[in-house]
C-alpha positions, -999 to +999 in steps of 0.1 A: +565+564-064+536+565-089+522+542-116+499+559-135+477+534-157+458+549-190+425+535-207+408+545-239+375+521-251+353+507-222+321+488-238+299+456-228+314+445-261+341+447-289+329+424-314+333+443-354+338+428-386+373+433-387+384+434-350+403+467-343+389+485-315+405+468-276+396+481-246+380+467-215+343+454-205+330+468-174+335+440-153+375+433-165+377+472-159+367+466-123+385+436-118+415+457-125+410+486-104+406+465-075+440+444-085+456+478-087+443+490-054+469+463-037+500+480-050+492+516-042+469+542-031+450+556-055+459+595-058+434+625-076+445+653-099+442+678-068+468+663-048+492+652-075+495+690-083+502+694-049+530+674-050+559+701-061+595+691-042+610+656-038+602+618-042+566+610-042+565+593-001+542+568-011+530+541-038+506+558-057+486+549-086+468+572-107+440+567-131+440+583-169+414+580-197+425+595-230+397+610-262+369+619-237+348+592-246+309+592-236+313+554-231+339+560-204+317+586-189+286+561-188+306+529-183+337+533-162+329+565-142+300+548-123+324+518-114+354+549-102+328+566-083+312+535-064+347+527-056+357+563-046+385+564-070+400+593-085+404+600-122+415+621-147+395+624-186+422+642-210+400+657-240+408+667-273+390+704-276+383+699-310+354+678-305+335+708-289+348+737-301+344+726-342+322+698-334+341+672-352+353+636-350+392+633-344+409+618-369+420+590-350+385+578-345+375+580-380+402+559-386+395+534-358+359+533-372+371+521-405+397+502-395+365+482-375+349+481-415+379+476-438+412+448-435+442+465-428+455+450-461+427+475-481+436+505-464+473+498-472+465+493-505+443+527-506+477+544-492+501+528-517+481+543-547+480+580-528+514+581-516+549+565-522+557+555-491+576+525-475+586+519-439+622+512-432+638+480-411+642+503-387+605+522-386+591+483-394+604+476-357+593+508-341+557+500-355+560+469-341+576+474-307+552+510-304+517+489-314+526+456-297+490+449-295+484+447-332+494+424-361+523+434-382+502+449-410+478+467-385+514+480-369+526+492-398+495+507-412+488+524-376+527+537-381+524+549-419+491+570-407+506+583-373+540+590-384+544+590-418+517+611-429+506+644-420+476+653-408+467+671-440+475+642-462+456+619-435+427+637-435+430+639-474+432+605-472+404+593-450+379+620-449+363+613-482+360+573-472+345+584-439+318+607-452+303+579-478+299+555-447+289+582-417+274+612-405+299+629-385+281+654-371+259+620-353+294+605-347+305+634-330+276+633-309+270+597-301+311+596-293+320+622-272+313+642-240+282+663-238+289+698-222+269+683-191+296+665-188+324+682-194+312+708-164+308+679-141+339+666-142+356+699-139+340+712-113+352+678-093+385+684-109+384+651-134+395+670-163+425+677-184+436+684-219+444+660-241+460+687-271+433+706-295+437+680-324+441+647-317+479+648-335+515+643-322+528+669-311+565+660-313+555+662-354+543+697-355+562+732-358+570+752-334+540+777-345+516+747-353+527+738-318+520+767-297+484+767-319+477+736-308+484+741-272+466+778-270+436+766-285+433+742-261+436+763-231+417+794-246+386+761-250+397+755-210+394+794-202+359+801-225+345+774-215+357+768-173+375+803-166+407+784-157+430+768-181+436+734-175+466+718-156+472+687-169+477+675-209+481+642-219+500+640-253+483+617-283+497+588-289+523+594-263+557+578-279+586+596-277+584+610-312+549+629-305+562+642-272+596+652-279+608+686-282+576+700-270+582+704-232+595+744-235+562+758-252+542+727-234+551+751-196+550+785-217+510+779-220+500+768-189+506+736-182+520+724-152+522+686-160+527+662-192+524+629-196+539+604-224+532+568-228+566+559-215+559+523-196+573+534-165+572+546-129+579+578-117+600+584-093+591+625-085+577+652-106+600+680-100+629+659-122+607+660-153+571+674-150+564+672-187+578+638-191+555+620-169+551+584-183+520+559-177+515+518-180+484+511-208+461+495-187+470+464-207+502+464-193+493+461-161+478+434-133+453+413-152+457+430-186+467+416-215+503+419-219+505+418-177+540+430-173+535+426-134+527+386-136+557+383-111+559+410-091+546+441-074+544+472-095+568+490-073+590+463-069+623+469-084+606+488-111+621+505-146+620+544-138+607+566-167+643+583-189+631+597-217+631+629-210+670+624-209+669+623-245+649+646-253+652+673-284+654+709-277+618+725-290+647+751-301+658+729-323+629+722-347 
């Protein structure tokens, strides 16, 4: 079986006006590699691609990082490579090719400046918008971290709006408080990097824009994932293998499996909390645990018992929509 766990922010510290921004100090990042190293063997990109026919033979556990954040470069690589443990860094190609922040970060940034209730109210006087009983609980149940208004807000910008009308939205509030092009290079990779971590196979795509993918057309779609891997190809002469969809809920990665195989990929992963079983069943539904789910974090799903213990197996791709369909 295999547990894959996924991290984002890794800094010495988290502390911000209004907190918004959770991820894991150094040492707490350590502490939970080695509680993961009792419930599996950890496994690399290399030989997960190897695996291509029938249940995976042992426990394995498999390490993600999302954004391609320098901080997880400088902070958490040193700790993976003392330990001699295999990674993955999913990127969104954007950040290199146009030299931009992602629109997720800019929002993250303000959120870190701004109360979620002044954002809100920035949004009410933009759009008419209102969530639903039913999109009030998604919010909640798919940003279980947050407070409700946080939730909601997060929801409203992720799923409510498009990109266009987010970036219409947040751009001009971003720009009077930052430099972007110094954001972009303070926050990200530098092509030093990025060539490292290929050539020892640590790299992976996480889409072109940092959007869900579920949400796009099938043309914006197949954009989306062919810049990516033409970024991959320019820049490594081999597309990559592995993409991570943004914000990983079932909405952003359903319906997107056809043209997600069509360029290239040969696995997907969601943020399904579950284990998987093989790969061969559903290689584009691959799920993963956020790293607060697991041992030690904060919402420890695993407080009384092993990770592979009885555990839920991944199903959404049983649901999933035709890309046909859209």
């Amino acid at each position: 079986m295999l547990a894959v766990a996924n991290y984002h922010y890794i800094r010495d510290d988290f502390s911000a006006k209004y907190p918004s921004i959770f991820g894991l100090t150094p040492k707490e990042f350590e502490q939970q590699l080695i509680a993961l190293s009792k419930h599996g063997k950890f496994i690399s990109q290399e030989d997960l691609l190897a695996y291509k026919e029938g249940a995976f033979t042992e426990n394995y556990i498999l390490i993600t990082f999302d954004d391609g954040l320098k901080e997880q470069y400088s902070l958490a690589k040193p700790i993976l490579d003392r330990l001699g443990i295999p990674y993955i860094f999913f990127i969104n190609t954007a950040n290199y090719e146009d030299r931009k922040v992602s629109l997720v970060h800019k929002i993250h940034m303000l959120r870190s400046e701004m109360p979620s209730s002044e954002i809100l109210q920035i949004i009410n006087k933009s759009f008419n918008l209102k969530l639903d009983a039913i999109e009030k609980n998604k919010a909640l149940v798919h940003y279980n971290y947050d407070d409700a208004e946080t939730a909601k807000l997060k929801y409203l910008l992720n799923f409510k709006l498009t990109h266009l009308e987010q970036q219409e939205l947040i751009d001009p509030i971003f720009n009077e408080n930052h430099d972007e092009k110094a954001v972009t290079k303070s926050l990200y990779f530098e092509d030093e990097m990025l060539e490292i971590l290929f050539k020892n196979g640590n790299l992976g795509s996480h889409s072109h824009n940092h959007v869900p993918l579920g949400k796009l057309s099938l043309n914006e779609l197949d954009l989306e994932l062919k810049k990516t891997q033409e970024f991959f190809l320019k820049r490594f002469s081999k597309p990559a293998s592995i993409i991570s969809y943004p914000y990983g809920s079932f909405d952003a990665s359903s319906g997107i499996s056809e043209l997600v195989e069509l360029n290239n990929f040969r696995l997907g992963f969601t943020m399904e909390r579950a284990v998987n079983k093989d790969i061969e069943t559903a290689p584009y539904w691959m799920s993963r645990f956020d790293c607060n789910d697991l041992p030690l974090g904060k919402s420890d799903l695993f407080k009384t018992k092993a990770i592979f213990e009885k555990p839920l197996f991944r199903k959404w791709y049983k649901n999933e929509s035709s890309s046909t369909n859209k």
